[in-house]
N, C-alpha and C positions, 0 to 999 in steps of 0.2 A: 326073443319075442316080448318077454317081461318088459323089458329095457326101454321097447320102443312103446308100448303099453304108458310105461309112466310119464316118457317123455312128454307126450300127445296130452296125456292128463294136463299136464304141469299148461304146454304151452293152451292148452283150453283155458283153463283156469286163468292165466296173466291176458290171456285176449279177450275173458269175458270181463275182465275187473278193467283193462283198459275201456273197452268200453262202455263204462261205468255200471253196468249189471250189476243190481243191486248186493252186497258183499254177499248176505247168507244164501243167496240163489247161484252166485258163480263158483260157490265151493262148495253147495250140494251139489247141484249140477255137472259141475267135474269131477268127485267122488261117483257119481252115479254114473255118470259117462263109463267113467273105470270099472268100477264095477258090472256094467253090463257086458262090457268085451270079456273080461273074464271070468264071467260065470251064468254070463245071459238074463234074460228078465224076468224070470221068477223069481228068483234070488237076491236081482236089486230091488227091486220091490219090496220084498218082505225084509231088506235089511232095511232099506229106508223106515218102514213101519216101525220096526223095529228101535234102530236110533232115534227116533225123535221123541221114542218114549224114553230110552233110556237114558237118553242125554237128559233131558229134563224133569224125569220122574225123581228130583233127588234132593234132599233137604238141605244138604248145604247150600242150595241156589237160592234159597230163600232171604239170602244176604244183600242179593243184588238188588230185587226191587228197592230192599228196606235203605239200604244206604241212597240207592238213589230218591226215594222218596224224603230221607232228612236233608238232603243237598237242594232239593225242589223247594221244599219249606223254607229252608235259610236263605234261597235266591228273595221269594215272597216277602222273607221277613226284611231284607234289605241288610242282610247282615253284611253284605260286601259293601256297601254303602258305607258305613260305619266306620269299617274296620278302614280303607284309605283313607276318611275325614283323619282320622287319629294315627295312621302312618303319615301322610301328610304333614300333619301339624308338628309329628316328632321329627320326621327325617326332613324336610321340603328346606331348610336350612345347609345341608349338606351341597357340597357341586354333582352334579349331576341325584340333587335329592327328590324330586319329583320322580324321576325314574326308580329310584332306590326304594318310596315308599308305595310304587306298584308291585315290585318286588313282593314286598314286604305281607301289601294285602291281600297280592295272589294269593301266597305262601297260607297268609291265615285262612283266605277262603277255602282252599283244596282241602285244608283239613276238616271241613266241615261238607263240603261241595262232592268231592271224592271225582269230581268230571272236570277233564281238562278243556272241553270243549265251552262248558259252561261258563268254567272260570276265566275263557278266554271272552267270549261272548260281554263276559258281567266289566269285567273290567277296560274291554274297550269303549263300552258307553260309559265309564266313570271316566278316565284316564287319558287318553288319548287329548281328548280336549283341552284337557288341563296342561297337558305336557306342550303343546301348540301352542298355546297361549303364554304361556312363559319361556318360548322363542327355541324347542324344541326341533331340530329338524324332523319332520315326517318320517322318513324312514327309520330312524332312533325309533320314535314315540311310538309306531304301530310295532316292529320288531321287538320290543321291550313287552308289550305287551302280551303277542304271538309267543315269544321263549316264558316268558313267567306264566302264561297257561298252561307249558306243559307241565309246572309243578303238581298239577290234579293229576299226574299218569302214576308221579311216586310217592308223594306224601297219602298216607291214608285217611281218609278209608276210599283206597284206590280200585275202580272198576277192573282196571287192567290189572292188577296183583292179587285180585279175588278173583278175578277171571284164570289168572296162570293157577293160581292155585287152584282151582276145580282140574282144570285140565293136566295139570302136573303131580295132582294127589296129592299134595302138599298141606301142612297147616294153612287156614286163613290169618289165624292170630299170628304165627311167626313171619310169615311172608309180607303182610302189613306194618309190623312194628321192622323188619329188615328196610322198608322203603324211608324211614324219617332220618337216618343219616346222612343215607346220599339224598333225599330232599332238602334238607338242611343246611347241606354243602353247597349246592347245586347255587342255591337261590340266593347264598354269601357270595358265591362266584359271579353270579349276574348284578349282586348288587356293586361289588368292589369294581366291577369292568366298570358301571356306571356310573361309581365317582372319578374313576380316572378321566372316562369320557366328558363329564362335567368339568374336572381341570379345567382340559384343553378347550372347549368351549369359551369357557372365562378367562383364559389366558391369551384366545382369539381376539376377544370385545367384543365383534358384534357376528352375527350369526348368519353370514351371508345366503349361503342356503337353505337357511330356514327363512330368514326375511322372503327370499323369491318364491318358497314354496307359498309362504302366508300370502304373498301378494296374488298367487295366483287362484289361491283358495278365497280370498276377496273379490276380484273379479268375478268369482262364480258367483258370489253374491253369500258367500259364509265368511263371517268375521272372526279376526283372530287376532289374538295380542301381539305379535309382529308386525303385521297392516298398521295396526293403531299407532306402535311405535316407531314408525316411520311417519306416523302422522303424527307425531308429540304428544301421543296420551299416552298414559299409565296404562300396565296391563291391570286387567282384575286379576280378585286376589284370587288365588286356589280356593280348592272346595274345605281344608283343613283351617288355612287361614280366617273365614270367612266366620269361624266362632273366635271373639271377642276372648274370653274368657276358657283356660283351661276346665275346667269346670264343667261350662258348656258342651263340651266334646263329647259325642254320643258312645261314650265308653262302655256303654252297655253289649258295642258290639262285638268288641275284646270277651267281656262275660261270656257273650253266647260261644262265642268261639272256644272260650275255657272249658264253659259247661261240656259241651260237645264233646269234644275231645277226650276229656276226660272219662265221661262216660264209655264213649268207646275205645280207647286205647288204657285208660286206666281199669277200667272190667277186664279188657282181655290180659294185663300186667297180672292184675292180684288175683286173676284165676275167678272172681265174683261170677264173671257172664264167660257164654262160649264168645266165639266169633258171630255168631249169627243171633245169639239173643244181647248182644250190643249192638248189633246193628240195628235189634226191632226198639230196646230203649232210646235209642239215638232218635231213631225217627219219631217215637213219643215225643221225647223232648223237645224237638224242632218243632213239632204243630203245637205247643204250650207255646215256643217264644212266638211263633206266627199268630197266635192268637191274644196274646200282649202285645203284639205289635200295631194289630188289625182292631186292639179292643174301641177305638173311636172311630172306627169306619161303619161300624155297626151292623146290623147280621147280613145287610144284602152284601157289604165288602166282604166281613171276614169269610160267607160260603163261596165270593168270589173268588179268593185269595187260595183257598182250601181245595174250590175245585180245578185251577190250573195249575195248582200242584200236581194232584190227582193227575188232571189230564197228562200233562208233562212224564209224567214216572210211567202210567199204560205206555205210551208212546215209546220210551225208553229201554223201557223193559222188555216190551215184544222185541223191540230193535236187537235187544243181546240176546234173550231167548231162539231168537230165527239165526243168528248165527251159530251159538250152539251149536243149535243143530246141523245145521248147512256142514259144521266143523267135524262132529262127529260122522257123517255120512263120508268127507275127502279122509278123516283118519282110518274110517274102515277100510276104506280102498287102500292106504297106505301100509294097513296090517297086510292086507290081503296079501296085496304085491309085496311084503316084505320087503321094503323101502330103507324102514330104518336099519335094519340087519346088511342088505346093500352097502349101505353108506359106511356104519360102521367098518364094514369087510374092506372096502375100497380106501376107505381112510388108514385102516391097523396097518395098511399092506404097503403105505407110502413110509413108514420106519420113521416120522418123524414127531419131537418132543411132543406130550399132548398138548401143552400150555399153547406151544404156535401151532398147533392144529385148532383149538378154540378158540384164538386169538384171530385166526382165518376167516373160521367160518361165520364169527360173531360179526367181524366186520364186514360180512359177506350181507350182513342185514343191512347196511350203509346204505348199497343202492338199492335193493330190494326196499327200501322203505320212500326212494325219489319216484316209484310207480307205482307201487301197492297200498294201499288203505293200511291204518293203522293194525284193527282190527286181525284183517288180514294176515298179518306177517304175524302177528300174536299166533294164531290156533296153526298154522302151518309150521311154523318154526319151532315150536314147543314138540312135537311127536316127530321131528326127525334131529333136532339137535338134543331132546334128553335122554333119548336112551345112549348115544356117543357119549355123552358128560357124563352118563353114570358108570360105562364102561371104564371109563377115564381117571373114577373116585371123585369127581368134581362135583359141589353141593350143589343138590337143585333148586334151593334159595338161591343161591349167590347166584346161578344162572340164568332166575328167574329176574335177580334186577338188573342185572346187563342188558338182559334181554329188551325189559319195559327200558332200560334207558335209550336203548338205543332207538326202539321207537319213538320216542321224545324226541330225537333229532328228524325224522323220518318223519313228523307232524309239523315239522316247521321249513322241509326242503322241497326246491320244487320239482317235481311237478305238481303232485300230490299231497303240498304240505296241510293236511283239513285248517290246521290252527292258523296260519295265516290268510287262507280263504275266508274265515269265519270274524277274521279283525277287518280283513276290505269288506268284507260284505257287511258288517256292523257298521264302520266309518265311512263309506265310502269311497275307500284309498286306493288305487290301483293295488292290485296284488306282485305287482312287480315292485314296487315302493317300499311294499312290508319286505318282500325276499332278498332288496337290496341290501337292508339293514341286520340281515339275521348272522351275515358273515360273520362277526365275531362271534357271538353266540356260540356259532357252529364250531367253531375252535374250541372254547372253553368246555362245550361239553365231550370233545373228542379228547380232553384231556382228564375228563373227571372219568370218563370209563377206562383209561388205559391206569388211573389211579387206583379203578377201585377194579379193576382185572389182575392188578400185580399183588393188592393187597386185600387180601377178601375179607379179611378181619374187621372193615370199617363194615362189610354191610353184614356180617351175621354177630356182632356184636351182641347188639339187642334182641336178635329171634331165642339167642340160648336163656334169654331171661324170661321170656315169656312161656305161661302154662299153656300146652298142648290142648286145643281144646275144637268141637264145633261148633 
């Protein structure tokens, strides 16, 4: 009876998220479904009531807003702006260096941005253009950009690794400083793919299908520096180029990004701030450089600037708050039903090593993440794959970034890749164009998790240096 109980749950729940029911509605909803066959409706009721106090009644969550409000402010302040003029101008010499220093600026923005959707957003109205223009095939140019947004899921101060840690009881501080390795790697591996890629380009001469795509992006009536170069004019320069002088180069947005960072991963290093009161400094500091930024636009910009921060973060916030909850409502039912005890028992019972037993199931999030929302596979796979990993002796860091990597992969595949929906619907690109391109991608990161699943030492490195702290 259990058995078929949860099934019903499960396939609820993947039929209301196919049909795009909003996340925290199709996994309360399914939670409650469950809950009501098994103990009827007084009882989901007052659990519902219940969870969504106590999911939310908790001060560590008090992180989420605040990171995402300094990520709001940095967008305002133009700090991604900045930061590609000056990878640009360092890398854009490299072969394939335009792409290398999208890499680069993602990488810098996520550290301040902590949203991969944002940083995907921000940098396809920087980038994309630019990569086009200096003879780029489309599918590169958008996929370069869709993969290095997913750097905001691991480099901190990451929603998704503050969100595991609430729901895994984990450190904040440890769980964030474990994502800057394998971010660090990650972003070296998409940038090395892209000098290779630039090679062969140059070792082609001329760019045939990039030429056809510009040509047919000219027809539409959008010009591009391939058009032109089959009309004998020069492409314009890049957006880094375009300062005369080193000098000139808006270095200041390196600073912000120092400051930043600093503040928060160096408070939670030397033990100074918890995890949560570096995130509320963090966000001080981003509305001081927003208002350096805005100081000549004068007070009707700078309260304009301030208030679509503002707006953007409410919006945000509620969005991760209503999952929560939605989350804790499908884990009550999965205490209820005794799911994870299930699983375990079914798993102990197959006699085989743990390592390819989590090696299984983690990759079992592959497809689970070409239909599901990102979100999604986060709060459901966290309460039935940790208590097996703890059964197992395996760290709930280290599974906690397998985890978020693998949703990284899962935000860039399709169906449901959000990060390349979010660069077509910025550019205007077919989203079949961007998924065309993501193929290697998807290699290199199926290589960095079997890297960092053999050798866990690269990702809890840095959590055993870090002070324990809220």
């Amino acid at each position: 009876m259990i058995e078929i109980v949860i099934i019903g749950v499960l396939a609820l729940l993947v039929a209301l998220l196919l049909l795009r029911v909003p996340v925290a509605i199709a996994l309360g909803g399914a939670g409650a479904a469950g809950l009501a066959v098994l103990h009827g409706l007084n009882h989901t009721t007052n659990s519902i009531g219940a969870e969504a106090f106590s999911q939310t009644a908790t001060f560590g969550l008090t992180i989420i807003p605040m990171f995402i409000l300094m990520g709001m402010f940095a967008v305002r302040a133009r700090v991604a702006e900045y930061v590609f003029a000056v990878a640009d101008r360092a890398l854009g010499r490299l072969p394939g260096g335009l792409g290398v220093a999208t890499v680069a600026a993602s990488a810098g923005f996520s550290a301040v941005s902590g949203s991969s959707i944002g940083t995907a957003a921000t940098m396809a109205r920087l980038s994309v253009h630019e990569m086009r223009r200096a003879g780029y095939p489309l599918s590169l140019a958008t996929a370069t950009v869709a993969v290095a947004g997913t750097l905001g899921s691991m480099i901190p101060p990451s929603t998704f690794l503050v969100l595991y840690a609430i729901l895994a009881q984990q450190s904040v501080a440890q769980m964030l400083a474990a994502g800057i390795l394998p971010g660090v790697l990650t972003a070296l591996c998409y940038a090395g793919y892209l000098v290779v890629a630039g090679q062969r380009m140059q070792h082609r001469g001329q760019l045939a299908d990039a030429l056809a795509e510009a040509r047919t992006e000219a027809a539409g009536g959008r010009e591009s520096s391939a058009a032109q170069a089959s009309a004998g004019q020069q492409p314009q320069r890049s957006l880094g180029a375009q300062y005369e002088r080193l000098r000139d180069l808006p270095w200041r947005g390196l600073v912000y990004v120092g400051i930043l960072f600093t503040i928060v991963l160096g408070g939670m290093y030397s033990g100074f701030f918890t995890a949560t009161e570096s995130a509320a400094f963090g966000a001080l500091a981003a509305v001081i450089i927003l208002l350096f930024e805005l100081r000549g636009a004068g007070l009707r910009g700078i309260g304009a600037g301030i208030a679509g921060a503002l707006r953007d973060t409410a919006s945000t916030t509620a969005m991760v708050f209503f999952i929560v909850v939605g989350s804790g409502i499908l884990s009550a039912f999965f205490v209820t039903a005794r799911v994870p005890q299930l699983i375990t028992d079914a798993v102990l019972s197959l006699n085989l090593p743990p390592m390819l037993v989590m090696a299984l199931l983690l990759l079992a999030l592959v497809p689970l993440g070409m239909v599901l929302e990102s979100l999604s596979i986060l709060v459901i796979s966290v309460p039935l794959l940790l208590p097996l990993a703890t059964e197992f002796g395996f760290d709930a860091v280290w599974l906690g970034i397998l985890i978020v990597k693998l949703i990284e992969i899962g935000m860039v595949t399709p169906p449901v890749g959000i990060n390349a929906f979010v660069v077509s619907g910025t550019t205007g690109v077919p989203s079949e164009t961007v998924f065309r391109g993501i193929l290697p991608f998807f290699a290199i990161d199926l290589l960095l998790i079997a890297v960092f699943f053999l050798w866990p030492d690269l990702i809890l490195l840095l959590p055993g240096l870090v002070t324990d702290g809220g």
